[in-house]
mmCIF file of the N, C-alpha and C atoms, coordinates in Angstrom:
data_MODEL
# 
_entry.id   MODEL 
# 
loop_
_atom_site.group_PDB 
_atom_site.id 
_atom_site.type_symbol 
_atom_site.label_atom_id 
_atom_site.label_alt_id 
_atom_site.label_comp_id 
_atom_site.label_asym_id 
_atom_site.label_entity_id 
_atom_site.label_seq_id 
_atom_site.pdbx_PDB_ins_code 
_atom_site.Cartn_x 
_atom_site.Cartn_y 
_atom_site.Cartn_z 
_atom_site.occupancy 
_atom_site.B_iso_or_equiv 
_atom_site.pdbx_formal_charge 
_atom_site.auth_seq_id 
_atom_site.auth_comp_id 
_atom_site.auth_asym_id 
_atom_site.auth_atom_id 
_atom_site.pdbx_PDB_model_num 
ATOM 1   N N  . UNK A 1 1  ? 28.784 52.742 19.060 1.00 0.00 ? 1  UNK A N  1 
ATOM 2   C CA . UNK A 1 1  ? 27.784 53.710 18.634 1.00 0.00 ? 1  UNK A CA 1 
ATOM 3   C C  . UNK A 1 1  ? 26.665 53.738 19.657 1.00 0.00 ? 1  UNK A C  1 
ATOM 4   N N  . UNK A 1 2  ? 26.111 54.710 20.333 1.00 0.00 ? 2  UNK A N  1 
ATOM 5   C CA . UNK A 1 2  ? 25.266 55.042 20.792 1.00 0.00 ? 2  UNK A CA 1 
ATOM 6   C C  . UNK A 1 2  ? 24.224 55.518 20.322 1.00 0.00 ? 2  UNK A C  1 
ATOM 7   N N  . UNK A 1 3  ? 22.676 54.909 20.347 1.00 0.00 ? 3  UNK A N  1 
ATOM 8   C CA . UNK A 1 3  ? 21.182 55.848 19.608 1.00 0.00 ? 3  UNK A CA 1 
ATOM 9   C C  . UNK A 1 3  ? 20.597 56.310 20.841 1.00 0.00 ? 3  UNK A C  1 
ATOM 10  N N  . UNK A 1 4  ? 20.385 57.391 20.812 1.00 0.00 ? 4  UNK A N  1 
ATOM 11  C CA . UNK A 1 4  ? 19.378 58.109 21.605 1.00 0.00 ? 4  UNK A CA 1 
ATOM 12  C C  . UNK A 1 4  ? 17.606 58.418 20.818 1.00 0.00 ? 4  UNK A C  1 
ATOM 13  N N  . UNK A 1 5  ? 16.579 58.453 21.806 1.00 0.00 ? 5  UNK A N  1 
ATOM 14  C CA . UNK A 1 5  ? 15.419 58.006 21.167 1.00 0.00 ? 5  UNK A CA 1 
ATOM 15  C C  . UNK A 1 5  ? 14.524 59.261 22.136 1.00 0.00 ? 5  UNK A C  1 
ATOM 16  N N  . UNK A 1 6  ? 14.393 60.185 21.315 1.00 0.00 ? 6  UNK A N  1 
ATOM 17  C CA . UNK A 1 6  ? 13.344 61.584 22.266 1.00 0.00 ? 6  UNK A CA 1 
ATOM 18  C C  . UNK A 1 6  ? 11.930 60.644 22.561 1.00 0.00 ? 6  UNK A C  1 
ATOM 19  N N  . UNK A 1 7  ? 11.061 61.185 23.534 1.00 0.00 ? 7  UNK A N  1 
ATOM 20  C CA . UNK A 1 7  ? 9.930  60.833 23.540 1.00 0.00 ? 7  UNK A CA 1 
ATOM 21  C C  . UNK A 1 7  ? 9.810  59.111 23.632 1.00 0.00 ? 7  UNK A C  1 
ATOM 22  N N  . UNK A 1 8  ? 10.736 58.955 24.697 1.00 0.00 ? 8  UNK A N  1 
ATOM 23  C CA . UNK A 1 8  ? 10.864 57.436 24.851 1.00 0.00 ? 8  UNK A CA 1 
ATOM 24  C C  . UNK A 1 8  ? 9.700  56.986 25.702 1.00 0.00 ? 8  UNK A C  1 
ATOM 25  N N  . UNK A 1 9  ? 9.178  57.823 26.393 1.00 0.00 ? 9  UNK A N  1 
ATOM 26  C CA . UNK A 1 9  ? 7.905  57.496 27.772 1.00 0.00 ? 9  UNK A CA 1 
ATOM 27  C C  . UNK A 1 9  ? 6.286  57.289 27.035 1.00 0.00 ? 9  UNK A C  1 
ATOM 28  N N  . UNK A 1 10 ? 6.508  58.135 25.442 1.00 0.00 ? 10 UNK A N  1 
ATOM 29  C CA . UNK A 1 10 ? 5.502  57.914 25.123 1.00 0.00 ? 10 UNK A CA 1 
ATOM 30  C C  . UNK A 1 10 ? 4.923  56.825 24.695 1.00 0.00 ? 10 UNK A C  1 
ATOM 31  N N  . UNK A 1 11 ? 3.782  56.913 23.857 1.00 0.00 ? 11 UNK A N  1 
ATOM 32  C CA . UNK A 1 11 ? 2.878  55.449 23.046 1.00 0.00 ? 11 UNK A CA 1 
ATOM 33  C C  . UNK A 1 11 ? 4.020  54.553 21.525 1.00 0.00 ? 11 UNK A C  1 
ATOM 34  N N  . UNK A 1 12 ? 4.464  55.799 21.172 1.00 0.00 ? 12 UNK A N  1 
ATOM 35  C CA . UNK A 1 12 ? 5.343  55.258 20.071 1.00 0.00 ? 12 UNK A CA 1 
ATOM 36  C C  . UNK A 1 12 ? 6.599  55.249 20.173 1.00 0.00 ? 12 UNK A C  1 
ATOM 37  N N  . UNK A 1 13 ? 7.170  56.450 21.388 1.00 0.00 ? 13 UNK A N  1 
ATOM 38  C CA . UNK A 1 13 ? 8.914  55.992 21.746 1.00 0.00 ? 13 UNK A CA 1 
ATOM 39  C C  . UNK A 1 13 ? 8.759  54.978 22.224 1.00 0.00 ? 13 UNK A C  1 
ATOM 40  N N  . UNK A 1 14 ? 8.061  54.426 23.728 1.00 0.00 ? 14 UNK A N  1 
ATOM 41  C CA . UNK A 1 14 ? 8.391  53.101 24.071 1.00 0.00 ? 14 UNK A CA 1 
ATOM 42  C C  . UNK A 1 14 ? 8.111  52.134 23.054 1.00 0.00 ? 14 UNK A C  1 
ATOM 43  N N  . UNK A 1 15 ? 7.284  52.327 21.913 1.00 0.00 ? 15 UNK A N  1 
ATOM 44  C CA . UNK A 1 15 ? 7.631  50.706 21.569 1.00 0.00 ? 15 UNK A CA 1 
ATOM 45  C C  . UNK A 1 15 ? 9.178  50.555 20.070 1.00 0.00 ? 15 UNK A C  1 
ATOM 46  N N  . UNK A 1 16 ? 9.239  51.848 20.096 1.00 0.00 ? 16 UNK A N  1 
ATOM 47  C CA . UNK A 1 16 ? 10.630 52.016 19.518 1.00 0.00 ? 16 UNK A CA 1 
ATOM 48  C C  . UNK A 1 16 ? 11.636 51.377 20.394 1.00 0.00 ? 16 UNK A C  1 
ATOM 49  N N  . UNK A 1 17 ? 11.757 52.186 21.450 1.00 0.00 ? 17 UNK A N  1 
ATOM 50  C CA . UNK A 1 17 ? 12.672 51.504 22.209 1.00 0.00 ? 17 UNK A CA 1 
ATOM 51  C C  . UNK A 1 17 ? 13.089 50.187 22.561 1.00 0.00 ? 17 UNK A C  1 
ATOM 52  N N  . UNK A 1 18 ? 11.371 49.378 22.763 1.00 0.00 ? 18 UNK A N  1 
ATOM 53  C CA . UNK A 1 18 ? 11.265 48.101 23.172 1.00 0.00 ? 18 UNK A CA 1 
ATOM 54  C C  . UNK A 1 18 ? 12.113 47.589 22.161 1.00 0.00 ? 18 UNK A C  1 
ATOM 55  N N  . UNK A 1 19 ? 11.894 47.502 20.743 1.00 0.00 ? 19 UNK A N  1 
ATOM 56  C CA . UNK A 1 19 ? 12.329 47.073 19.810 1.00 0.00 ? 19 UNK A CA 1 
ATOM 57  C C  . UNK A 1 19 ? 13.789 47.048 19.563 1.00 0.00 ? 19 UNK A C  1 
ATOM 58  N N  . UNK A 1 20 ? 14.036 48.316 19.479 1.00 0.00 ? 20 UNK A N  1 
ATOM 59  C CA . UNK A 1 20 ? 15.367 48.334 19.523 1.00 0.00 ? 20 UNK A CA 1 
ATOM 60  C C  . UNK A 1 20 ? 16.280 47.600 20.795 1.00 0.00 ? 20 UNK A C  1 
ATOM 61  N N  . UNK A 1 21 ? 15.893 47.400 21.924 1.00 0.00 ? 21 UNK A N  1 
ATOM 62  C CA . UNK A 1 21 ? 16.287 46.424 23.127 1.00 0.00 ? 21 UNK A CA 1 
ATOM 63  C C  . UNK A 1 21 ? 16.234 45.079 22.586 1.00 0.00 ? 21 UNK A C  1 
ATOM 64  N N  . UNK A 1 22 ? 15.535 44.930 21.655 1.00 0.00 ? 22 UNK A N  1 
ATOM 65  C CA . UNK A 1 22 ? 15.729 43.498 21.005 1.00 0.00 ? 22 UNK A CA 1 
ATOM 66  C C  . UNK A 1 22 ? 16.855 42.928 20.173 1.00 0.00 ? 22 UNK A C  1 
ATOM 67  N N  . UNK A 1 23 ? 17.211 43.911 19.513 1.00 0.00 ? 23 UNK A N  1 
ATOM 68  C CA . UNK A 1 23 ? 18.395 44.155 18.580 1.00 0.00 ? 23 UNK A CA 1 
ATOM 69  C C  . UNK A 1 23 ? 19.948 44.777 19.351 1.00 0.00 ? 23 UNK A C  1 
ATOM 70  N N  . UNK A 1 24 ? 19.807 45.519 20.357 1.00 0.00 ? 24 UNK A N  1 
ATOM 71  C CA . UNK A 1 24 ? 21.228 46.275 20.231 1.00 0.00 ? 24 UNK A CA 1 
ATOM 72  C C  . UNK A 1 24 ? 21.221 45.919 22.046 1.00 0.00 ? 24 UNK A C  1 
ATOM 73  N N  . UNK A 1 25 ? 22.297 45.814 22.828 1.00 0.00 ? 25 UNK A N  1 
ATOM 74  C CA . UNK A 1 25 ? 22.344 45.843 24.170 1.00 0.00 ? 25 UNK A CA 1 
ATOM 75  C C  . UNK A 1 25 ? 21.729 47.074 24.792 1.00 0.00 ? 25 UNK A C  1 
ATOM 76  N N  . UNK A 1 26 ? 21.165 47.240 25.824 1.00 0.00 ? 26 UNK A N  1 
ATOM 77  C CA . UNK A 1 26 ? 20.510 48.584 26.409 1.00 0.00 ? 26 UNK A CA 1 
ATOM 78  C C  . UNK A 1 26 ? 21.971 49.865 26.566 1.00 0.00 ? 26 UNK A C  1 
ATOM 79  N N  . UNK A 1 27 ? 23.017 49.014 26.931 1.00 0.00 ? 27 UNK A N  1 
ATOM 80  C CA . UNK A 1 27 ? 24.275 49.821 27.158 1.00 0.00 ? 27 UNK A CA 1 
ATOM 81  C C  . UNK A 1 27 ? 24.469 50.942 25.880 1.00 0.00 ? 27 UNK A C  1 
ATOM 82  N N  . UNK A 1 28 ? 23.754 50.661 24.589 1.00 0.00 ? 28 UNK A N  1 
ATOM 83  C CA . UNK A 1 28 ? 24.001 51.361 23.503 1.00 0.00 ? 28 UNK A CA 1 
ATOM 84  C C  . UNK A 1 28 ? 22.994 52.400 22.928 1.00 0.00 ? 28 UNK A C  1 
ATOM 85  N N  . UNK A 1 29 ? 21.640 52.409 24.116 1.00 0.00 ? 29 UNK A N  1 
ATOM 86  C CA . UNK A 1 29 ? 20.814 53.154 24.241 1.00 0.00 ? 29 UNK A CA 1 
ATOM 87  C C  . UNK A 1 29 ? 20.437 54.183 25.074 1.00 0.00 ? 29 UNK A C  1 
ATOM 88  N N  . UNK A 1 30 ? 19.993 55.451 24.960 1.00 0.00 ? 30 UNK A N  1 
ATOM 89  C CA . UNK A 1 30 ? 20.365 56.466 25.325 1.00 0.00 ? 30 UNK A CA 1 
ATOM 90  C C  . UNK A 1 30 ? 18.493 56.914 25.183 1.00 0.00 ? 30 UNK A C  1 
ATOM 91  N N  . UNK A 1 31 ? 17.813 57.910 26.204 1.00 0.00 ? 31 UNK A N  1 
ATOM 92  C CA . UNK A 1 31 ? 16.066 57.636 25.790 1.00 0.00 ? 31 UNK A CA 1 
ATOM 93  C C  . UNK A 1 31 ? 16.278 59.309 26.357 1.00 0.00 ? 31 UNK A C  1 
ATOM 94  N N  . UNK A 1 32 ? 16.078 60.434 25.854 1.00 0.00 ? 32 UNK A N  1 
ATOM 95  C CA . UNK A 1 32 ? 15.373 61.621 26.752 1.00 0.00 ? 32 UNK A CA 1 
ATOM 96  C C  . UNK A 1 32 ? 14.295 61.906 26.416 1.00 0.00 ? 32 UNK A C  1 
ATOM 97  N N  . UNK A 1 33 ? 14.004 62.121 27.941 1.00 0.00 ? 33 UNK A N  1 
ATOM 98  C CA . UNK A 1 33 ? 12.492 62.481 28.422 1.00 0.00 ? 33 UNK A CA 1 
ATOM 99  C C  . UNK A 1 33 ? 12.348 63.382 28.953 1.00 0.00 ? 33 UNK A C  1 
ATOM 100 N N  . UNK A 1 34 ? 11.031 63.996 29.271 1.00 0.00 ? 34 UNK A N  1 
ATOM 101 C CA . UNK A 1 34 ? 10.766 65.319 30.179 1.00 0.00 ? 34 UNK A CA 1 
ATOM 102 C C  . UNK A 1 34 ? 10.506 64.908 31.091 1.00 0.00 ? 34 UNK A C  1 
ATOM 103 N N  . UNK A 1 35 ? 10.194 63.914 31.978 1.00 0.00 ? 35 UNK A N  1 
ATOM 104 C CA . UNK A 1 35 ? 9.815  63.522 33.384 1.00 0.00 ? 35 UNK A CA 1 
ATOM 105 C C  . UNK A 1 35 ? 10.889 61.693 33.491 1.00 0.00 ? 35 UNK A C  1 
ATOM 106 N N  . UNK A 1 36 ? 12.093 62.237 34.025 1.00 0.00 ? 36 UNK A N  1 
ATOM 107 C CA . UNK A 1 36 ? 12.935 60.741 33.743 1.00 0.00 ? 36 UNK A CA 1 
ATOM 108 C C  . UNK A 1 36 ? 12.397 60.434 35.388 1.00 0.00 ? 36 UNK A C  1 
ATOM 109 N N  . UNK A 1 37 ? 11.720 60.705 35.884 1.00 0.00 ? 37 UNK A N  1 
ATOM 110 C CA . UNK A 1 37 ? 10.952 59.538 36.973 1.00 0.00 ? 37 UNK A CA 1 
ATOM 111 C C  . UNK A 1 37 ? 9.712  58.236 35.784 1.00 0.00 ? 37 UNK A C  1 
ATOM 112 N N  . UNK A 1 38 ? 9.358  59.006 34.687 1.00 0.00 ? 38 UNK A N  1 
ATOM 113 C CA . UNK A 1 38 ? 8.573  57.557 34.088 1.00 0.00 ? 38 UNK A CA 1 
ATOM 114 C C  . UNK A 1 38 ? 9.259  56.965 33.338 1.00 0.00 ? 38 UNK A C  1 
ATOM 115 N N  . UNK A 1 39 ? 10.802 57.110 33.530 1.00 0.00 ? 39 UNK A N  1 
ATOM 116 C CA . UNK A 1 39 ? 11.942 56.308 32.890 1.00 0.00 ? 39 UNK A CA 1 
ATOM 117 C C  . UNK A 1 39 ? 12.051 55.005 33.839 1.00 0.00 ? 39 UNK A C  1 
ATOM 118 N N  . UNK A 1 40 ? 11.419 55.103 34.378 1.00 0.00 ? 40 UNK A N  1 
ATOM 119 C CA . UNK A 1 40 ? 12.483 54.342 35.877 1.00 0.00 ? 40 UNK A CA 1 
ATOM 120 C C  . UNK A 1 40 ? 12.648 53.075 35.092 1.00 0.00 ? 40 UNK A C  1 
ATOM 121 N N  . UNK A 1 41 ? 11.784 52.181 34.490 1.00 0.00 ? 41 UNK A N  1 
ATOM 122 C CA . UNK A 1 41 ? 11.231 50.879 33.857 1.00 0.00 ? 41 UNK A CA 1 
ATOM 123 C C  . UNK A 1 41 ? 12.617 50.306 32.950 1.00 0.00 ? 41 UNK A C  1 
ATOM 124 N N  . UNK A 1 42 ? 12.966 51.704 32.347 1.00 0.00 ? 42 UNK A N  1 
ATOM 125 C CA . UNK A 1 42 ? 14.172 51.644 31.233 1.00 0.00 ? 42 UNK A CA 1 
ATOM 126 C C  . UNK A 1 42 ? 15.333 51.547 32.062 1.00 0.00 ? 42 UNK A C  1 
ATOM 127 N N  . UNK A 1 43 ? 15.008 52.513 32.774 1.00 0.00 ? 43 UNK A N  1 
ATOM 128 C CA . UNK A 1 43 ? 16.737 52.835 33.471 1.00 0.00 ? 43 UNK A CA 1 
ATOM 129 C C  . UNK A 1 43 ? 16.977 51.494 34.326 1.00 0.00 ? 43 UNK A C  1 
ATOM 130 N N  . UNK A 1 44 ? 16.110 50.654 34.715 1.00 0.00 ? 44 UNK A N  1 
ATOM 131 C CA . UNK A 1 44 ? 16.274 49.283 35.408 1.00 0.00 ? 44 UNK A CA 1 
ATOM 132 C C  . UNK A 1 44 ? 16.778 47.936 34.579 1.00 0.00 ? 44 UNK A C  1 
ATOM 133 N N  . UNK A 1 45 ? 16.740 48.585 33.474 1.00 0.00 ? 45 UNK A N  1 
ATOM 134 C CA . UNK A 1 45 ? 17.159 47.596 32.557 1.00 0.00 ? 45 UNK A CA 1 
ATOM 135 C C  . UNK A 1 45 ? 18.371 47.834 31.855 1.00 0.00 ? 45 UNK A C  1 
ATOM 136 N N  . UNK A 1 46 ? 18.731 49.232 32.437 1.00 0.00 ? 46 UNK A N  1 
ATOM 137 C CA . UNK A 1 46 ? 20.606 49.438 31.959 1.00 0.00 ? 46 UNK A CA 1 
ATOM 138 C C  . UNK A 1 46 ? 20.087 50.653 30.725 1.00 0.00 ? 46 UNK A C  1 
ATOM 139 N N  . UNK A 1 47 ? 18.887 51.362 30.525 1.00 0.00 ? 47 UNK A N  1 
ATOM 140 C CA . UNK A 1 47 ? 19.196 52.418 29.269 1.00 0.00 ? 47 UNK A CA 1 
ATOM 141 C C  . UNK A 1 47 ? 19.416 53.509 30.136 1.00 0.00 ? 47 UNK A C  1 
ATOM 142 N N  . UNK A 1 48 ? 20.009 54.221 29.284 1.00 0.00 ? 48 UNK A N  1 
ATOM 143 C CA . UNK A 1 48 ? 20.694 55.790 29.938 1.00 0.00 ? 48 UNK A CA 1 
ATOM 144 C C  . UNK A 1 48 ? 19.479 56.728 29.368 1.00 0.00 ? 48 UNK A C  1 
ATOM 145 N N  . UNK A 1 49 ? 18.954 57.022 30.557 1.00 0.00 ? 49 UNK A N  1 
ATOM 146 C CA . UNK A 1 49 ? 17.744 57.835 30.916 1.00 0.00 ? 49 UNK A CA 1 
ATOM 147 C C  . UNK A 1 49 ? 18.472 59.309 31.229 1.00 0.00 ? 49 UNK A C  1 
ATOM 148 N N  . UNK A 1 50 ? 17.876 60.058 30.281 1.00 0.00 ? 50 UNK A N  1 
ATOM 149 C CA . UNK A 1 50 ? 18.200 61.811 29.978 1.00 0.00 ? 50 UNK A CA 1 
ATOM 150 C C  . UNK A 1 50 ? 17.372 62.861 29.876 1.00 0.00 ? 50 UNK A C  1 
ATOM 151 N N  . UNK A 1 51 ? 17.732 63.511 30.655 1.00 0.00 ? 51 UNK A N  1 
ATOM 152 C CA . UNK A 1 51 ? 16.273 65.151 30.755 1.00 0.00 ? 51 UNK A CA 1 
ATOM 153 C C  . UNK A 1 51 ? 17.119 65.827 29.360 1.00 0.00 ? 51 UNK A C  1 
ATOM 154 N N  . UNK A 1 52 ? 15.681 65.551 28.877 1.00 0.00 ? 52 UNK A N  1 
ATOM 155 C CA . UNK A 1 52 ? 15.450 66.792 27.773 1.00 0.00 ? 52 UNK A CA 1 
ATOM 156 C C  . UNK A 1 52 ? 13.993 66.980 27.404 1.00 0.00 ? 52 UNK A C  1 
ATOM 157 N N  . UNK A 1 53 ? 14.136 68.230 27.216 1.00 0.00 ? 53 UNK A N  1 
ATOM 158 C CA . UNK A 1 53 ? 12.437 68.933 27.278 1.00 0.00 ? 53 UNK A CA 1 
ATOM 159 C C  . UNK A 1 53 ? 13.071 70.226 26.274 1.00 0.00 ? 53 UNK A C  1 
ATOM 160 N N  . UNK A 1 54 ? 11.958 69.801 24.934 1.00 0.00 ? 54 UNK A N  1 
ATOM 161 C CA . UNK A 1 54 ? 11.645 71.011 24.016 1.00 0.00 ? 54 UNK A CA 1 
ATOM 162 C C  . UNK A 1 54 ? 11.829 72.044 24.194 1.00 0.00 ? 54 UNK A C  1 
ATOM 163 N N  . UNK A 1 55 ? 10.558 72.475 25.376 1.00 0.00 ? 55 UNK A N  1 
ATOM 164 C CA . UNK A 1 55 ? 10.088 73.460 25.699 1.00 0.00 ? 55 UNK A CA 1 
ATOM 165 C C  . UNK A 1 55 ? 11.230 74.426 26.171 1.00 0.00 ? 55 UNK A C  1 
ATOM 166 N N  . UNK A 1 56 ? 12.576 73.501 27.122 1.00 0.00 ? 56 UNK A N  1 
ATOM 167 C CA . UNK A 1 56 ? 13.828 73.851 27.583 1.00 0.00 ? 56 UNK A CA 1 
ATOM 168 C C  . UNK A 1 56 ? 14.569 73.634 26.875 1.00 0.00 ? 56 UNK A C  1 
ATOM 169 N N  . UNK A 1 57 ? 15.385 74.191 25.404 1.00 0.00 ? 57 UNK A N  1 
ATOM 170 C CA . UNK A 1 57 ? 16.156 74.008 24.736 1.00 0.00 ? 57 UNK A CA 1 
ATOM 171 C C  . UNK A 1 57 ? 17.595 73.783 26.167 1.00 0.00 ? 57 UNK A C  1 
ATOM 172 N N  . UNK A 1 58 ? 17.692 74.819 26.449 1.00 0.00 ? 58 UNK A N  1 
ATOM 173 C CA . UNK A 1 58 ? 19.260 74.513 27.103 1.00 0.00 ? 58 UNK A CA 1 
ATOM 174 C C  . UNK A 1 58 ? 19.243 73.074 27.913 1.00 0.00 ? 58 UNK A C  1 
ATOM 175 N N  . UNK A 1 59 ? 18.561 72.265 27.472 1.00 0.00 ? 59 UNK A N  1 
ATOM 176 C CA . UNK A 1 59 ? 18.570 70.738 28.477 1.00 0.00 ? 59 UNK A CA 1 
ATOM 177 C C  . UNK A 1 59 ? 19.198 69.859 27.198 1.00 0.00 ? 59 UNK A C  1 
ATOM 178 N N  . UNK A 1 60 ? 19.024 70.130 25.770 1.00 0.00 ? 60 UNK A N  1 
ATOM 179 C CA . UNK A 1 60 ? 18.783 69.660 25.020 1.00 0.00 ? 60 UNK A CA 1 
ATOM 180 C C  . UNK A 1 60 ? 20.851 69.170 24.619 1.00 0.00 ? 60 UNK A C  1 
ATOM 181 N N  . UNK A 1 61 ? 21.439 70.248 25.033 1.00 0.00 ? 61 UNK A N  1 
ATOM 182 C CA . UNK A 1 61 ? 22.810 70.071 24.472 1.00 0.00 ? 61 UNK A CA 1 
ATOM 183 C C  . UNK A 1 61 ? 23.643 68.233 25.742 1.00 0.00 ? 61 UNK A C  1 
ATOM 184 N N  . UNK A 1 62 ? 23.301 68.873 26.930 1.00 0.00 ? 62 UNK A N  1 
ATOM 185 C CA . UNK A 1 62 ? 23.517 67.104 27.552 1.00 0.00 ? 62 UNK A CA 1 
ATOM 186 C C  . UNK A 1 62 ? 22.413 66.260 27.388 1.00 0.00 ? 62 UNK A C  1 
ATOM 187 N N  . UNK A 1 63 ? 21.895 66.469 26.481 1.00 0.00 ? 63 UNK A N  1 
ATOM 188 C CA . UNK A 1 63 ? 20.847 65.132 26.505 1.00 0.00 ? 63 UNK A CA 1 
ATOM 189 C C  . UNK A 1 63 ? 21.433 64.478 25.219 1.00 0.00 ? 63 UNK A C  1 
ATOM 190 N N  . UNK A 1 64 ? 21.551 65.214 24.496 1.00 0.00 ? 64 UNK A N  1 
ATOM 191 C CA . UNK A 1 64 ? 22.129 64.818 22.894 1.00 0.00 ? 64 UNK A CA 1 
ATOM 192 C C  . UNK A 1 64 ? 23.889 64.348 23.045 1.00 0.00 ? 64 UNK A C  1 
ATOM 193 N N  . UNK A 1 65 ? 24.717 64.764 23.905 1.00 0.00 ? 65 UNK A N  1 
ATOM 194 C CA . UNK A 1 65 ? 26.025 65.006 24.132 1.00 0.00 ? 65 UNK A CA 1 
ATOM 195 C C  . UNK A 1 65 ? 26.380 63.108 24.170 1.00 0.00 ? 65 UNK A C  1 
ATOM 196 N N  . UNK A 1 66 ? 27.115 63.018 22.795 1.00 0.00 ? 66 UNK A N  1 
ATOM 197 C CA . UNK A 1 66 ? 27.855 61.624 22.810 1.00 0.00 ? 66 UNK A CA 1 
ATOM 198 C C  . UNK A 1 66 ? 27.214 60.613 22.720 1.00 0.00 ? 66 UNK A C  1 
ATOM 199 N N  . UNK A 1 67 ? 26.009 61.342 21.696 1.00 0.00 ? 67 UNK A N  1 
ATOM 200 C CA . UNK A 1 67 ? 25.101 60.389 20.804 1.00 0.00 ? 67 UNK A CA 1 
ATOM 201 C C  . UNK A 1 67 ? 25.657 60.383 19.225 1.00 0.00 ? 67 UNK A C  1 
ATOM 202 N N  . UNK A 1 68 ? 25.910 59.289 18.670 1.00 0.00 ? 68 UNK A N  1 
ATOM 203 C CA . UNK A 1 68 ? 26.055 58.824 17.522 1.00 0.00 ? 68 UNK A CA 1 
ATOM 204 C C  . UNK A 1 68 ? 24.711 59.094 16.241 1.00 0.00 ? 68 UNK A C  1 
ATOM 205 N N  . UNK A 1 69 ? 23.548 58.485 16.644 1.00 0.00 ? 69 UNK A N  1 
ATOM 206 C CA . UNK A 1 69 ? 22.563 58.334 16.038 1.00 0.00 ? 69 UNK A CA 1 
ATOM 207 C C  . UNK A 1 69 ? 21.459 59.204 17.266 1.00 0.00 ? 69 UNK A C  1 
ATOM 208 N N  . UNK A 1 70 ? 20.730 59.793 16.068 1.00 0.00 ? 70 UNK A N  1 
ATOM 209 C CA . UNK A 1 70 ? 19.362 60.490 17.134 1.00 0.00 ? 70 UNK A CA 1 
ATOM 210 C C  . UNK A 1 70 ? 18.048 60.297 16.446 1.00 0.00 ? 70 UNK A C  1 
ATOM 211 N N  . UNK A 1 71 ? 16.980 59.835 17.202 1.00 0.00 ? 71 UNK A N  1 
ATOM 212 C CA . UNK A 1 71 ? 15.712 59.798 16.673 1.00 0.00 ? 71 UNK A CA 1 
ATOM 213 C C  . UNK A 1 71 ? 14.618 60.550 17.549 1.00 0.00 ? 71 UNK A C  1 
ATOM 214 N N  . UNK A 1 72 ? 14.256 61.472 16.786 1.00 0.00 ? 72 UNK A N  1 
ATOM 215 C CA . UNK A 1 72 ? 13.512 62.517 16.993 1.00 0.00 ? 72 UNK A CA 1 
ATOM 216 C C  . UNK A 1 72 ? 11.933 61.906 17.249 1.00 0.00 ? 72 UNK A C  1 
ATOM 217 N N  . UNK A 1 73 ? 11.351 61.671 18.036 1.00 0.00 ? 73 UNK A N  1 
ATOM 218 C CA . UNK A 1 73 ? 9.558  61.274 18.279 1.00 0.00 ? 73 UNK A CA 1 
ATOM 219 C C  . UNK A 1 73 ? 9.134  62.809 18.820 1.00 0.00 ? 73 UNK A C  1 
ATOM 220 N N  . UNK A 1 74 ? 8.043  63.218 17.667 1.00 0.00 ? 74 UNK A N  1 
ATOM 221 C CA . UNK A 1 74 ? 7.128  64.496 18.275 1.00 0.00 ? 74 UNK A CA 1 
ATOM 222 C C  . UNK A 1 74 ? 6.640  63.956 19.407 1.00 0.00 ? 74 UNK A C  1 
ATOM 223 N N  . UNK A 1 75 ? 6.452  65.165 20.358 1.00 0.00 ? 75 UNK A N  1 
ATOM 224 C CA . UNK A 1 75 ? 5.536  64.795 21.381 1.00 0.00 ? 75 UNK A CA 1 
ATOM 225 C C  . UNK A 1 75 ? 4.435  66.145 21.776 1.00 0.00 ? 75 UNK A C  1 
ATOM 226 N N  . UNK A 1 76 ? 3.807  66.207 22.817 1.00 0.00 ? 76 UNK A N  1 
ATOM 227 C CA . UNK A 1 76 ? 2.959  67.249 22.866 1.00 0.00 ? 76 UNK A CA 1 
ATOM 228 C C  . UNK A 1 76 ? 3.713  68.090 23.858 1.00 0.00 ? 76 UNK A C  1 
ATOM 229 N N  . UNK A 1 77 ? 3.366  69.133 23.399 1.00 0.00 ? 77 UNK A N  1 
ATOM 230 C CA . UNK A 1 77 ? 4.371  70.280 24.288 1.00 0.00 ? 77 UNK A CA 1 
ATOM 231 C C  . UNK A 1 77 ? 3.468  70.601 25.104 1.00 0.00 ? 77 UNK A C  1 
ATOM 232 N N  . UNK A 1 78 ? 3.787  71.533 26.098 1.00 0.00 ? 78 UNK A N  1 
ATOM 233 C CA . UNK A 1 78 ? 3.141  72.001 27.652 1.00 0.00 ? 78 UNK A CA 1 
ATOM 234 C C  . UNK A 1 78 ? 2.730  73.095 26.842 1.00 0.00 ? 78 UNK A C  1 
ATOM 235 N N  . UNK A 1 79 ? 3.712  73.895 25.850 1.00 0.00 ? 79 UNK A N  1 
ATOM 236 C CA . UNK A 1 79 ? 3.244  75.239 25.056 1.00 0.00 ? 79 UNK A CA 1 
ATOM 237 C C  . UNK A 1 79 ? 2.917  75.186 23.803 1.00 0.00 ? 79 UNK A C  1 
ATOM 238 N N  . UNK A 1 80 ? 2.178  75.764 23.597 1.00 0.00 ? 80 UNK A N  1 
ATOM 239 C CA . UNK A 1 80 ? 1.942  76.135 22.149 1.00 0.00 ? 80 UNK A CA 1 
ATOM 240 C C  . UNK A 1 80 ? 3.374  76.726 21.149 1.00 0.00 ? 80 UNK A C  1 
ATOM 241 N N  . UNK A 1 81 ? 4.072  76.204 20.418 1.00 0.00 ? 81 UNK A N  1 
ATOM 242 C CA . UNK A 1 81 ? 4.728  76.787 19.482 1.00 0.00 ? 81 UNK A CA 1 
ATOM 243 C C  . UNK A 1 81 ? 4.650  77.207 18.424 1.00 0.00 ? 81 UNK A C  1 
ATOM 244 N N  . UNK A 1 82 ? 5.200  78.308 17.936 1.00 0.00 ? 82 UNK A N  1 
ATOM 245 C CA . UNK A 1 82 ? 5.209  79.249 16.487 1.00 0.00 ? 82 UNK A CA 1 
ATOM 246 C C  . UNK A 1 82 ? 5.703  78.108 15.447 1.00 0.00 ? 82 UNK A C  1 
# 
């Protein structure tokens, strides 16, 4: 099983993540972000670092692709949404 974790770069994905690195091997973690250069920290430790950005739905189908479990963290968008 694979969990993927949106909004992993932020104040409350990373310490989701951290946590969950405590419990499950990184190999079983999956993090998208909108800037996977402030992944680098994760991706050095074996998590599978993934572009996905809201704002860009069409990023959203390989970011999610051959995830088991998904956890959704709001984050602040660049745009204002309806």
């Amino acid at each position: 099983m694979k969990i993927l974790v949106t909004g992993a770069t932020g104040q409350l994905g990373l310490k989701v993540v951290e946590a969950l690195l405590k419990t499950i091997p990184a190999s079983k973690l999956a993090v998208s972000v909108r800037n996977p250069e402030k992944a680098g920290g994760l991706r050095a430790r074996g998590v599978d670092v993934r572009y996905g950005d809201f704002d860009k739905p069409e990023t959203l189908d390989s970011a999610f692709s051959g995830i088991n479990r998904l956890l959704i963290i709001s984050t602040f968008g660049d745009h204002e949404t309806a």
